[in-house]
DOTI-326951 format. One line per field, with one value per residue (C-alpha): x, y, z; residue in one letter. Coordinates in nm, 2 decimals. Each point is the difference from the previous one (the first is absolute). Example, Ala and Ser with C-alpha at 12.3 -4.5 7.8 and 13.67 -1.06 7.14 Angstrom:
<rs>
px <- 1.23,0.14;
py <- -0.45,0.34;
pz <- 0.78,-0.07;
nutor <- A,S;
</rs>
This chain:
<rs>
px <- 4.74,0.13,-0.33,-0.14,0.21,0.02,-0.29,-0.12,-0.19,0.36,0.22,0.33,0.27,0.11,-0.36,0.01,0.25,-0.18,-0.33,0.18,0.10,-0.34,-0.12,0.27,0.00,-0.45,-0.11,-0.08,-0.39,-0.02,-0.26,-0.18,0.14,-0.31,-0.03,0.33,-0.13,-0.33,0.24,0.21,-0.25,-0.21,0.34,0.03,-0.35,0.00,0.37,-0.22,-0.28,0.23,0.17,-0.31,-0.15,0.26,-0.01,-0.38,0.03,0.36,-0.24,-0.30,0.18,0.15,-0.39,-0.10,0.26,-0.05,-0.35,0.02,0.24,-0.26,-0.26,0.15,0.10,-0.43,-0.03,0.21,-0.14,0.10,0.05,0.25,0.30,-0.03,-0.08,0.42,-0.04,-0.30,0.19,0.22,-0.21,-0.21,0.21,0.17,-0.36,0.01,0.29,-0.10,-0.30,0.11,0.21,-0.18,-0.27,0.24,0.12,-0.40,-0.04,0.12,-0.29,-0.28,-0.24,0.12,-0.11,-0.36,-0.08,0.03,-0.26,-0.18,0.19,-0.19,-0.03,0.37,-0.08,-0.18,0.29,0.33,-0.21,-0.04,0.35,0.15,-0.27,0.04,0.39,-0.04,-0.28,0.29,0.29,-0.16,-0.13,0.30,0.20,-0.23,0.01,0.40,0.05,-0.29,0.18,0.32,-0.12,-0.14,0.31,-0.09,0.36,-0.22,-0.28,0.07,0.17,-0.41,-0.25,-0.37,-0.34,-0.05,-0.17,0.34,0.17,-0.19,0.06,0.36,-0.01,-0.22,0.27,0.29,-0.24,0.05,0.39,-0.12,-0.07,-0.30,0.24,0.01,-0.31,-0.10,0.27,-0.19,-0.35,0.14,0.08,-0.37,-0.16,0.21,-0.08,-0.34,-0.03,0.15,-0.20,-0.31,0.07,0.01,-0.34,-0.01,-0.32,0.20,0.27,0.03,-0.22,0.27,0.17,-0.24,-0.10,0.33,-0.04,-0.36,0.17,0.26,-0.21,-0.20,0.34,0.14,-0.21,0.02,0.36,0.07,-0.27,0.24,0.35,-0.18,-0.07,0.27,0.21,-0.27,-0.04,0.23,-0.15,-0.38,0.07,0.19,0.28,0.22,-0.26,-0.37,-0.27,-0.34,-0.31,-0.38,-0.21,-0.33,-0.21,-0.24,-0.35,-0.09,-0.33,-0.07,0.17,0.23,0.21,0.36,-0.20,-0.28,-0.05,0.28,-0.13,0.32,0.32,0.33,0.34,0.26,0.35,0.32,0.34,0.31,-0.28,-0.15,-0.36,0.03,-0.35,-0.36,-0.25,-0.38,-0.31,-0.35,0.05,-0.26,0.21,0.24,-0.12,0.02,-0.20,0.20,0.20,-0.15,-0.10,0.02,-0.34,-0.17,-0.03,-0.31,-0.17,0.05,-0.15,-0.35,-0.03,0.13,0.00,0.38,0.11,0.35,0.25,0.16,0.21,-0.27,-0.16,0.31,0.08,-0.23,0.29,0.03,0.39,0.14,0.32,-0.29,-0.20,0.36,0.12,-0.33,-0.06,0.34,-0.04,-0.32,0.11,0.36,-0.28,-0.23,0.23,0.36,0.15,0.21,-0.01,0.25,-0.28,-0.32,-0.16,-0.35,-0.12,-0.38,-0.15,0.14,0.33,-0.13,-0.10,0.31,0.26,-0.19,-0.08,0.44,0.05,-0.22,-0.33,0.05,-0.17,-0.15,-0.19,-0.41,0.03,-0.12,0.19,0.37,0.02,0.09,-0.05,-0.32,-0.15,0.19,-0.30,-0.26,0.15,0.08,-0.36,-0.09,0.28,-0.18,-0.33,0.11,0.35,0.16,0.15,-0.35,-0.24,-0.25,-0.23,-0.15,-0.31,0.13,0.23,-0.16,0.13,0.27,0.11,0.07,0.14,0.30,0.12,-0.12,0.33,0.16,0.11,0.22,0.29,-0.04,0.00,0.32,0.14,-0.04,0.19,0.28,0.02,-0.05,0.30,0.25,-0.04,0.16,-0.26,-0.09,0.03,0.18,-0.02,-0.41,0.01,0.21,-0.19,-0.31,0.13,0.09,-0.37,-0.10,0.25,-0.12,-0.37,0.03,-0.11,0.31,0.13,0.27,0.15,0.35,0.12,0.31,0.12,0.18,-0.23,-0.34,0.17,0.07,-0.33,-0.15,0.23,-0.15,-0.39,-0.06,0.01,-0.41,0.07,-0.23,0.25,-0.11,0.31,0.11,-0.16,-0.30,-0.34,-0.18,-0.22,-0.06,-0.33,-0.07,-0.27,-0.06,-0.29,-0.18,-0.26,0.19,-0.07,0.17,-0.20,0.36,-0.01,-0.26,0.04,0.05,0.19,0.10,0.12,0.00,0.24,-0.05,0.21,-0.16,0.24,-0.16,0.03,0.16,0.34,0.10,-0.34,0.05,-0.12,-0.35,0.02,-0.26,0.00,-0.23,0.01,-0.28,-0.07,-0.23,-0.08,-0.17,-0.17,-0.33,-0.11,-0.15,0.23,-0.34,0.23,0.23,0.17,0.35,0.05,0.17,-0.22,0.08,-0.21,-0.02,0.35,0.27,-0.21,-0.31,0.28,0.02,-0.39,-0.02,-0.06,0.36,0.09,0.25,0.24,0.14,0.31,0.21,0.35,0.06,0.26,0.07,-0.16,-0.31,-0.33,-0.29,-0.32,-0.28,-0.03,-0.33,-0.12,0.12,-0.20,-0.02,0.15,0.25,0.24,0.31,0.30,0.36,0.39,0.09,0.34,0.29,-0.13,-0.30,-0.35,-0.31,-0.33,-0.20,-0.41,-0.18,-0.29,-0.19,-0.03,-0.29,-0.02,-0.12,0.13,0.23,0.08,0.30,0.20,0.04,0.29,0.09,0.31,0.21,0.39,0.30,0.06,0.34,-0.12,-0.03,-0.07,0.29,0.26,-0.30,0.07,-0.22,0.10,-0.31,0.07,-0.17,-0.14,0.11,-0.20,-0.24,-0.08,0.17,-0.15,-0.17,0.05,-0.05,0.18,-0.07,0.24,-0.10,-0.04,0.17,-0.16,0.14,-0.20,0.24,0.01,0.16,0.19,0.33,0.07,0.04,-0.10,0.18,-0.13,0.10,-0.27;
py <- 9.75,-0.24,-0.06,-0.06,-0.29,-0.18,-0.21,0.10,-0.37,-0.20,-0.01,0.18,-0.23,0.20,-0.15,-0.37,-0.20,0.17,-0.16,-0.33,-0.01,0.03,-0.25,-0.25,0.09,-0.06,-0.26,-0.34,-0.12,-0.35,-0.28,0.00,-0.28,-0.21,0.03,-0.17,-0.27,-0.04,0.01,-0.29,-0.25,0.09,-0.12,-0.33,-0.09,0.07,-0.25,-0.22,0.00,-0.10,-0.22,-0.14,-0.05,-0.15,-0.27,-0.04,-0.03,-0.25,-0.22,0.00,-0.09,-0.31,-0.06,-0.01,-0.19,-0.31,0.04,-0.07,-0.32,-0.11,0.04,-0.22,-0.22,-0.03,-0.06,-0.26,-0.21,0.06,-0.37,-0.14,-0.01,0.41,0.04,0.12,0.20,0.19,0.05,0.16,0.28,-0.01,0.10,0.26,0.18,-0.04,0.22,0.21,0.09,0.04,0.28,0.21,-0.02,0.13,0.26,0.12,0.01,0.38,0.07,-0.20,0.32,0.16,-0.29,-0.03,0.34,-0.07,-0.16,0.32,-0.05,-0.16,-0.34,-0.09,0.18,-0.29,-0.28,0.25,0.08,-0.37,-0.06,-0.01,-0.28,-0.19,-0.01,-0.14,-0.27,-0.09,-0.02,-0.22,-0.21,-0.06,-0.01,-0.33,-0.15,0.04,-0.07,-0.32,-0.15,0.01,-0.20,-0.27,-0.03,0.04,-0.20,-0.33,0.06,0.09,-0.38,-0.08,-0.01,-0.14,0.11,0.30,-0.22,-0.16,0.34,0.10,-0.28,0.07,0.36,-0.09,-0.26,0.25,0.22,-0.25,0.17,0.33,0.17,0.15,0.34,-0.04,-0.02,0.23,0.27,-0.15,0.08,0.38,0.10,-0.14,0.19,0.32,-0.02,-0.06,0.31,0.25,-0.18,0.09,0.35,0.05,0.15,-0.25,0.15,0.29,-0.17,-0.08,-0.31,-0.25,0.09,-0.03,-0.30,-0.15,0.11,-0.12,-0.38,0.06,0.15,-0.33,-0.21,0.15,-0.05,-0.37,0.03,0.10,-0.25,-0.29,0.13,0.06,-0.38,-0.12,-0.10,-0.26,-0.11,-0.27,-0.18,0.08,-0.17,-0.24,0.06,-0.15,-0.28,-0.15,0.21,-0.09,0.23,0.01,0.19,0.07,0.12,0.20,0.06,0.38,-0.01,-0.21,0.19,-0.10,0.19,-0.10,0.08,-0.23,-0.37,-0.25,-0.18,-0.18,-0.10,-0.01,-0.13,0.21,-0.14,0.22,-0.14,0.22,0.30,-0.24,-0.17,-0.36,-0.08,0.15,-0.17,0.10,-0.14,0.10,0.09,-0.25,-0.31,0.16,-0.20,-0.35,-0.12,-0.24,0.37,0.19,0.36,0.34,0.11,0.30,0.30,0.05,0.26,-0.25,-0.30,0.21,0.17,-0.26,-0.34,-0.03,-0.19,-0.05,0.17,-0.09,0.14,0.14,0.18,0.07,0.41,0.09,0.19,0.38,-0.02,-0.17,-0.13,-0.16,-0.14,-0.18,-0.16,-0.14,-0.11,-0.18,-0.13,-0.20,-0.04,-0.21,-0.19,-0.10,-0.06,-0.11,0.31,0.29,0.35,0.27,0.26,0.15,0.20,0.12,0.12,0.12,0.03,0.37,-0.08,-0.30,0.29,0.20,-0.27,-0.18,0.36,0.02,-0.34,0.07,-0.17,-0.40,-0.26,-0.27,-0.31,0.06,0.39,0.16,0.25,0.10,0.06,0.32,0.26,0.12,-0.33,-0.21,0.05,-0.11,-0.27,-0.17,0.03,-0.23,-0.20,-0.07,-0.06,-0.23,-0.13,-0.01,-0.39,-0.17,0.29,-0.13,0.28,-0.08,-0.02,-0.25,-0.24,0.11,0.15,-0.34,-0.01,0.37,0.15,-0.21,0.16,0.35,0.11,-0.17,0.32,0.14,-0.25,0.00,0.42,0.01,-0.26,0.26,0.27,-0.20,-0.11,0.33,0.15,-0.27,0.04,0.34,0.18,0.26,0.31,-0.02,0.39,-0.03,-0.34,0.18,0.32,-0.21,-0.23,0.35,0.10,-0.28,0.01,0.34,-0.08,-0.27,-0.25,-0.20,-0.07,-0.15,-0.20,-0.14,-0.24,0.19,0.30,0.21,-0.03,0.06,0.30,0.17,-0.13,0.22,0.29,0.01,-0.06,-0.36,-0.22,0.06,0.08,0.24,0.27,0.22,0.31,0.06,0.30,0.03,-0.08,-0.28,-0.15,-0.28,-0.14,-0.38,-0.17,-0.32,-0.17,-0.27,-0.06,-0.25,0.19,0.26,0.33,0.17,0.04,0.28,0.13,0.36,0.17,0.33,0.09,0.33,0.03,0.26,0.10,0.27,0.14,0.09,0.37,-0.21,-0.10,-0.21,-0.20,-0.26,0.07,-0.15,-0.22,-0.04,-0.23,0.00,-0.29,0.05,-0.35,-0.01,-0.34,0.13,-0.34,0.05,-0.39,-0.13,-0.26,-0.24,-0.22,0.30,-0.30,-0.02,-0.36,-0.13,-0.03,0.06,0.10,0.01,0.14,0.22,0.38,-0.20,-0.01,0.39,0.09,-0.10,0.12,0.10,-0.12,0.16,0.01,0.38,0.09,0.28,-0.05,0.32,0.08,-0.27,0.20,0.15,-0.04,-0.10,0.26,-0.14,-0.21,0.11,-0.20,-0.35,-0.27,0.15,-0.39,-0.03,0.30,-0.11,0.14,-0.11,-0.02,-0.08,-0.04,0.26,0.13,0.17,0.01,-0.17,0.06,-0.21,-0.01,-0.23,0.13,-0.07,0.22,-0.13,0.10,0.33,0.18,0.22,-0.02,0.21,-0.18,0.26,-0.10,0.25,-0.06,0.19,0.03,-0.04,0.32,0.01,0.11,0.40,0.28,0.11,-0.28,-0.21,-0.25,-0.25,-0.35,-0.08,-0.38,-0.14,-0.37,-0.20,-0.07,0.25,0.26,0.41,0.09,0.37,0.15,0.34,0.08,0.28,0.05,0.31,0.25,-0.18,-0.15,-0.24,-0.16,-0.30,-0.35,-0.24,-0.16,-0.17,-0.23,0.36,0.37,0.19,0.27,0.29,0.28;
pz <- -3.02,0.25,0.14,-0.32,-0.10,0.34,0.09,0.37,0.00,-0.05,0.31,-0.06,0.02,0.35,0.09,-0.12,0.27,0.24,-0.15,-0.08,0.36,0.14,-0.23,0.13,0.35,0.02,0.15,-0.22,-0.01,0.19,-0.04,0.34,0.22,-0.01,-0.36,-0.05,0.23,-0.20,-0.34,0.11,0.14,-0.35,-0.19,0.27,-0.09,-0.37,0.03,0.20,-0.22,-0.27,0.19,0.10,-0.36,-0.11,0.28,-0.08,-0.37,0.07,0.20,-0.15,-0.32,0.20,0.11,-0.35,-0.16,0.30,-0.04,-0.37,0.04,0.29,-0.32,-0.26,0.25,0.09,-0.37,-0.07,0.25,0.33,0.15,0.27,-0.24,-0.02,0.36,0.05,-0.28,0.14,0.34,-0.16,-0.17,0.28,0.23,-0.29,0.03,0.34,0.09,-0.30,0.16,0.34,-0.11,-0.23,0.30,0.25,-0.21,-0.06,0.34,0.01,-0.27,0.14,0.14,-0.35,-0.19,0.18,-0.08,-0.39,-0.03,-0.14,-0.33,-0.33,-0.08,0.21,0.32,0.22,-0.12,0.10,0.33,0.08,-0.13,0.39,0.10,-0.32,0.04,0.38,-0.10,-0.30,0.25,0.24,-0.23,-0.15,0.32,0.06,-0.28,-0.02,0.41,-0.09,-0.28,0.20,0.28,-0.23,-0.19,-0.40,-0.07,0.13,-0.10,-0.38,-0.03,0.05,-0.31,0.02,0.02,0.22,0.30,0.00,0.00,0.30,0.20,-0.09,0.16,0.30,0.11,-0.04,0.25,0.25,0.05,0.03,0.43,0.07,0.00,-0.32,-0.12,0.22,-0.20,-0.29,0.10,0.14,-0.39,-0.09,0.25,-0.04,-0.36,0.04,0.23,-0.33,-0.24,0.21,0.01,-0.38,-0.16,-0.27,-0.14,-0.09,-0.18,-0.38,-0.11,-0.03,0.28,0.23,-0.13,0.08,0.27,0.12,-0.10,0.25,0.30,0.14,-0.07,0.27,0.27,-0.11,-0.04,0.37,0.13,-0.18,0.13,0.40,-0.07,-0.14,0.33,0.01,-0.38,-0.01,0.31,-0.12,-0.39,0.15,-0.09,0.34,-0.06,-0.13,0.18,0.02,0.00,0.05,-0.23,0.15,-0.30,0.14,-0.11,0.06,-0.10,0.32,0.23,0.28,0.25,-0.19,-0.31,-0.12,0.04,-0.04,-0.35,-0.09,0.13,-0.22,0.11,-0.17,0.03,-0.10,-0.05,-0.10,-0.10,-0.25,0.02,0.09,0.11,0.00,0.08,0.06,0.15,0.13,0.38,0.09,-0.09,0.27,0.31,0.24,0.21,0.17,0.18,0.26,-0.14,0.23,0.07,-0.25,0.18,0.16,-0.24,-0.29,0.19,0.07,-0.30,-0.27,0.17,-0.03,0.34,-0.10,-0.19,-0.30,-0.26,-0.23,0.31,0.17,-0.10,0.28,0.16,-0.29,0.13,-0.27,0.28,0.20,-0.26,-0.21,0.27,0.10,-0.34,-0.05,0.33,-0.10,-0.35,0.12,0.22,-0.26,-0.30,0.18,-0.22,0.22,-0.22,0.04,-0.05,-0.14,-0.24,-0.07,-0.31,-0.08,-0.33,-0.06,0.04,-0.28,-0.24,0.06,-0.09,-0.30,-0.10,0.02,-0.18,-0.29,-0.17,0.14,-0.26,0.18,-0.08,0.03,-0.05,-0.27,0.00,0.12,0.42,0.11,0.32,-0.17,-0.07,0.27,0.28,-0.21,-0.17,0.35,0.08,-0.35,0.10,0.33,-0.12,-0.27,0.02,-0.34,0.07,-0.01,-0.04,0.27,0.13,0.36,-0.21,-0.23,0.24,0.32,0.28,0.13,-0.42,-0.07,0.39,0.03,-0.37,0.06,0.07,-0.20,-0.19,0.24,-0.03,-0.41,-0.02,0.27,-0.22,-0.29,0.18,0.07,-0.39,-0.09,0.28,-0.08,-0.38,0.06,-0.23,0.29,0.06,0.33,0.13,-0.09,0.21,0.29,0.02,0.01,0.27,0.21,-0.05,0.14,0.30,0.08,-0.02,0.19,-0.26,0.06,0.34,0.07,0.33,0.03,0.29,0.02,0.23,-0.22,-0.34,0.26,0.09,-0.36,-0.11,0.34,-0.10,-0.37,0.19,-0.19,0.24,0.05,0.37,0.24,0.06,0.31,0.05,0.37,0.07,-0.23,-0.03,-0.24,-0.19,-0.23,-0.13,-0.05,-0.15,-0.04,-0.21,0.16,-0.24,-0.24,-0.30,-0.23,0.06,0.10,-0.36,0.00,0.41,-0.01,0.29,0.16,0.31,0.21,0.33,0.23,0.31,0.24,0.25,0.37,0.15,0.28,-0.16,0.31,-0.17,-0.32,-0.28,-0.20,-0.31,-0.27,-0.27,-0.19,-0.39,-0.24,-0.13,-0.31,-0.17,-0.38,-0.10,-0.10,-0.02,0.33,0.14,0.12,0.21,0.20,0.23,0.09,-0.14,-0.33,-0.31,-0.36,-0.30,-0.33,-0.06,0.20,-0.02,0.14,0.36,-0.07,0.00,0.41,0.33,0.21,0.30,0.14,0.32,0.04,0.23,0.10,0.08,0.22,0.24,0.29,0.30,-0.16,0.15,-0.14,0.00,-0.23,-0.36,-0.20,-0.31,0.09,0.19,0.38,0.10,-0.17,0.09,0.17,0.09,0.10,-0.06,-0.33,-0.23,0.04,0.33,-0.16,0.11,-0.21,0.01,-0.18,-0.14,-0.23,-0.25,-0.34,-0.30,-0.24,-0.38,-0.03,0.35,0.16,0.35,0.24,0.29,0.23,0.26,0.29,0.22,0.26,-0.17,0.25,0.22,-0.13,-0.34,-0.01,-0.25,0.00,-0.16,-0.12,-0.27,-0.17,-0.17,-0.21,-0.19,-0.24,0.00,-0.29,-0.27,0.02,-0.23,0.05,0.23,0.04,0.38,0.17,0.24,0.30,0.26,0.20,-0.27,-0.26,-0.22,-0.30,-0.31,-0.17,-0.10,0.11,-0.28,0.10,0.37,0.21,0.06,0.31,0.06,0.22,0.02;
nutor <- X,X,X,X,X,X,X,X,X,X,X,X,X,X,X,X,X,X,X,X,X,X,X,X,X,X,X,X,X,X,X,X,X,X,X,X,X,X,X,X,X,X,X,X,X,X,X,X,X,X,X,X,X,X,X,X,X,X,X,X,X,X,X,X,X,X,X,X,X,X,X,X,X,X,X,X,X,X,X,X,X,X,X,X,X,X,X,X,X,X,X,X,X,X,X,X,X,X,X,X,X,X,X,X,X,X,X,X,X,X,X,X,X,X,X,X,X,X,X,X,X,X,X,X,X,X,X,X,X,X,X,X,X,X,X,X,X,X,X,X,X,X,X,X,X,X,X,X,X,X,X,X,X,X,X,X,X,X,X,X,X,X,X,X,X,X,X,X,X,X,X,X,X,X,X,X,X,X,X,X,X,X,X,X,X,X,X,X,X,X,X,X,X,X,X,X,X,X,X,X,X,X,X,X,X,X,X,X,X,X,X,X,X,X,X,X,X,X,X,X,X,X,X,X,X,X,X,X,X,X,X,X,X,X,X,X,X,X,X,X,X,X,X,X,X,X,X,X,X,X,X,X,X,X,X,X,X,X,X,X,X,X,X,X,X,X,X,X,X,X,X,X,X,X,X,X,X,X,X,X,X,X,X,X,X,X,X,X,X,X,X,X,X,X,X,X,X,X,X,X,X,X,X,X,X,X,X,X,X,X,X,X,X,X,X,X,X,X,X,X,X,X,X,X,X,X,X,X,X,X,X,X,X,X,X,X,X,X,X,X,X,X,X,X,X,X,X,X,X,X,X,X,X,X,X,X,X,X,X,X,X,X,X,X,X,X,X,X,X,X,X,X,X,X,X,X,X,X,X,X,X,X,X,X,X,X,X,X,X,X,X,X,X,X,X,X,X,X,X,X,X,X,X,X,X,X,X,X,X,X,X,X,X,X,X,X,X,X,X,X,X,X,X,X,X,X,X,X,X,X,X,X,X,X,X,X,X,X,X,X,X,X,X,X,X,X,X,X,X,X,X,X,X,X,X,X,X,X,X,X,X,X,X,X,X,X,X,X,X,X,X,X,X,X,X,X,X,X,X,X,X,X,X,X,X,X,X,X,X,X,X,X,X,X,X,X,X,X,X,X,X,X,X,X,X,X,X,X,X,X,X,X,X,X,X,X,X,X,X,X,X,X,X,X,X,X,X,X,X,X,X,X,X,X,X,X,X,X,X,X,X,X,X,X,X,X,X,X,X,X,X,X,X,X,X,X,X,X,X,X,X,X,X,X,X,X,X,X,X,X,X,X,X,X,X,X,X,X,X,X,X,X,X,X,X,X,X,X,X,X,X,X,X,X,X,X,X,X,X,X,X,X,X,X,X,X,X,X,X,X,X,X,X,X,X,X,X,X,X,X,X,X,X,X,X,X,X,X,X,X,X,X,X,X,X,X,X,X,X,X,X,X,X;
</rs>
């Protein structure tokens, strides 16, 4: 009965401390010892994570809120008497951004792999880039406005040339450290902006964005010149320039031929002079003259050289100081330095300044209309509108030119109104530099050096080291057909199987002139015709040369006239090698030149400096070095190229 009422399954109560003591005396289950690790650096990185978010949203709440005080203070008018104001948020959103970038630093390969995610992912990837290119930006702008001192300048009010003049003088205080700082934060800036994808970014973002990019380039060009700014605007004092205005279309080696000659005068970086006139008036005869080289003399009848002919020299150094050198003895006038500008540099900055209205137009100047509105100008000068069929050739060719002096007149209305778009006129301006149609030359140490640093300065620039090459042509033929010429070049270095052996060169230029009239007189002498094209439709005569490294050796020239090859020393320690030939309408012809290059130039650390003559058109090249081979065109002053 016993064993019916007791439950066998239930420990007796003799049984159970004996149970509850095995239960107590078992071992505990522990976490394994690198589990414990892995749980508390997953709790420090969720704290950090927290931590960190918090920062981020802390500062980028600050970033938003300067940001929006920079805004209203942009639509109110931002003038001098604000400038203070503006430091102040500016350099709010400076530190702002500085810190929510450092703290995204720990995220940046996280963020750059979002960019998977809809319609958000490409901006938070490009988030860390964006934040640097704000940062430095600011950083500038906030270290800029210090060194200019906003307190002094906000007690100034006046048109905005008279608010630049203001800052450029402050600039006069700041070192070259400084702006050198200054320039660092535009550069570094520069460097993230170029990494973003901006195709793949929203619309008006990239848009934004696409404003900003070729600013900065411009922006870092200005601060890498500013040491020099005050002394070049005159700032310390008047300074006097030449401006060579250069016509392309007849093509010398600084650029084209020298058709007018202005006197620009700048005092306290305000215009206080300009003054232009035809480049023949330029001239005495009771002075002795240098002679013309001798390649002029035989093929143009130029004995002596003057200022219109003088550019015969494509180093820009060379050619300035000649050209002040006979302009001081001619006119009794010392300049301070020179600057070339050809007609696409023209088409650039009126294209920046906007349409021009000027008397005897029919319709409004601009960079699409300026070319052939000059030529109308020539043919019939709006002042008197005699035609050299009409007045003859002694009434209408002292007034042919009389349009350059009345169109740079317009500009300078048209710049000192203060109606310009001044970051349209400056990126046009830093086109131009970079094309090499504008030059400029200073008679000053320290400003020739910055403008050699940026490559303006229209200098030959061989490296230490490496080879080069630069073609020249000059026309000979006292016409305009450089309006039509068609080039390409092809350079080609062959290594020998005997490396203690230098090295062949090759260059071959494709020159095609497309007129399809017959030029029935095809002589080398002045002439004009019915109007400016009839100059176009002619034969070319041309003088080709190499600038190659100083001890190559001349092989062979094919395509020129056999008597006229020459070769010898030439500016910047380089070699030229020199051939004269004529293109009539209708014909294609290839100078072949073939030269040993220096020993010391070998396959293995070969470098090329290829430069491109100013005022020329881009021009196409291909380029084989061993078996390398590369198609381009040359578009701006320089291409290095290292196989």
């Amino acid at each position: 009965m016993t064993s019916i009422l007791h439950d066998s399954s239930t420990p007796s109560d003799s049984a159970r401390p004996h149970a509850e003591f095995a239960a107590t005396t078992a071992p505990k289950r522990r976490w394994p010892h690198w589990q414990r690790l892995l749980g508390l650096a997953l709790l420090l990185l969720s704290l950090l994570i927290v931590y960190r978010g918090g920062q981020i949203g802390y500062h980028g709440w600050q970033a938003y809120r300067a940001g929006q005080e920079l805004r209203q203070l942009a639509a109110s008018d931002l003038g001098m008497t604000r400038l203070p104001s503006a430091q102040a948020s500016i350099q709010k959103l400076t530190q702002a951004l500085t810190k929510l970038e450092r703290e995204l630093r720990l995220f940046r390969p996280i963020l750059h792999n979002l960019r998977w995610l809809p319609k958000y992912g490409s901006t938070i990837a490009a988030a860390p880039e964006l934040l640097i290119t704000g940062r430095e930006l600011t950083s500038l702008a906030n270290e800029g406005l210090q060194l200019v001192h906003p307190e002094k300048l906000a007690k100034i009010e006046g048109d905005k040339l008279a608010m630049i003049s203001a800052i450029l003088s402050t600039t006069a205080t700041i070192s070259q450290t400084q702006f050198a700082a200054l320039a660092l934060h535009a550069e570094v800036a520069q460097q993230a902006l170029n990494q973003v994808p901006m195709s793949q970014l929203p619309p008006a973002l990239s848009q934004r964005l696409a404003q900003l990019q070729p600013l900065l380039p411009m922006l870092e060009a200005g601060l890498q010149l500013g040491p020099v700014l005050p002394t070049l605007l005159g700032v310390k004092g008047p300074k006097t320039y030449l401006i060579l205005v250069q016509n392309n279309q007849e093509l010398r080696p600084t650029g084209g031929f020298i058709s007018a000659v202005g006197k620009l005068t700048l005092d306290k970086a305000s215009l206080s002079g300009l003054d232009f006139t035809d480049s023949y008036n330029i001239f005495r005869e009771d002075v002795d003259h240098p002679m013309a080289p001798g390649p002029m003399d035989r093929y143009m009848g130029i004995p002596l050289l003057l200022v219109r002919d003088a550019n015969w020299s494509p180093d820009l150094p060379t050619t300035a100081k000649l050209v002040k050198a006979l302009y001081a003895q001619d006119t009794g006038v010392a300049v301070d330095g020179v600057i070339t500008i050809d007609l696409h540099a023209v088409e650039l900055l009126i294209t920046a300044l906007g349409p021009l209205t000027a008397p005897g137009a029919e319709t409004p100047i601009t960079g699409a209309n300026i070319i052939s509105q000059m030529k109308q100008f020539w043919a019939k000068p709006p002042a008197t509108g005699a035609t050299l069929q009409t007045a003859g050739f002694q009434g209408w060719w002292g007034q042919r030119k009389d349009f350059i002096p009345a169109l740079a007149k317009l500009a300078m209305q048209r710049l000192q109104s203060g109606q310009v778009d001044y970051i349209s006129l400056v990126q046009a301006t830093q086109m131009a530099l970079n094309e090499r149609a504008i030059q400029i030359w200073v008679d000053e140490p320290a400003t020739t050096e910055q403008l050699a640093k940026l490559d303006w300065d229209g200098a030959l620039k061989p490296q230490p080291g490496a080879d080069f090459l630069a073609l020249v042509d000059m026309n000979m033929g006292y016409n305009k057909v450089n309006a039509v010429i068609k080039r390409s070049l092809s350079y080609t270095v062959t290594w020998p199987a005997d490396a203690t052996q230098p090295a062949l060169a090759t260059v071959a230029i494709s020159y095609t002139n497309p007129i399809t009239q017959t030029d029935s007189v095809c002589e080398a002498k002045p002439y004009y015709g019915e109007d400016y094209d009839d100059m176009i439709q002619r034969c070319y005569f041309d003088y080709v040369r190499l600038y190659v490294p100083g001890e190559s050796k001349l092989i062979t020239v094919d395509g020129v006239q056999p008597d006229s090859v020459s070769t010898q020393r030439g500016e910047r320690g380089l070699r030229v090698i020199a051939g004269y030939f004529v293109l009539k309408p209708r014909e294609q012809k290839t100078i072949i030149f073939r030269y040993q290059l220096p020993a010391r130039l070998k396959s293995a650390d070969y470098h090329l400096v290829l430069q491109r003559q100013s005022g020329t058109d881009p021009l196409p090249l291909t380029l084989t070095v061993g078996d390398h081979t590369m198609t381009t065109v040359l578009v701006d002053g320089t291409i290095n190229w290292t196989p």
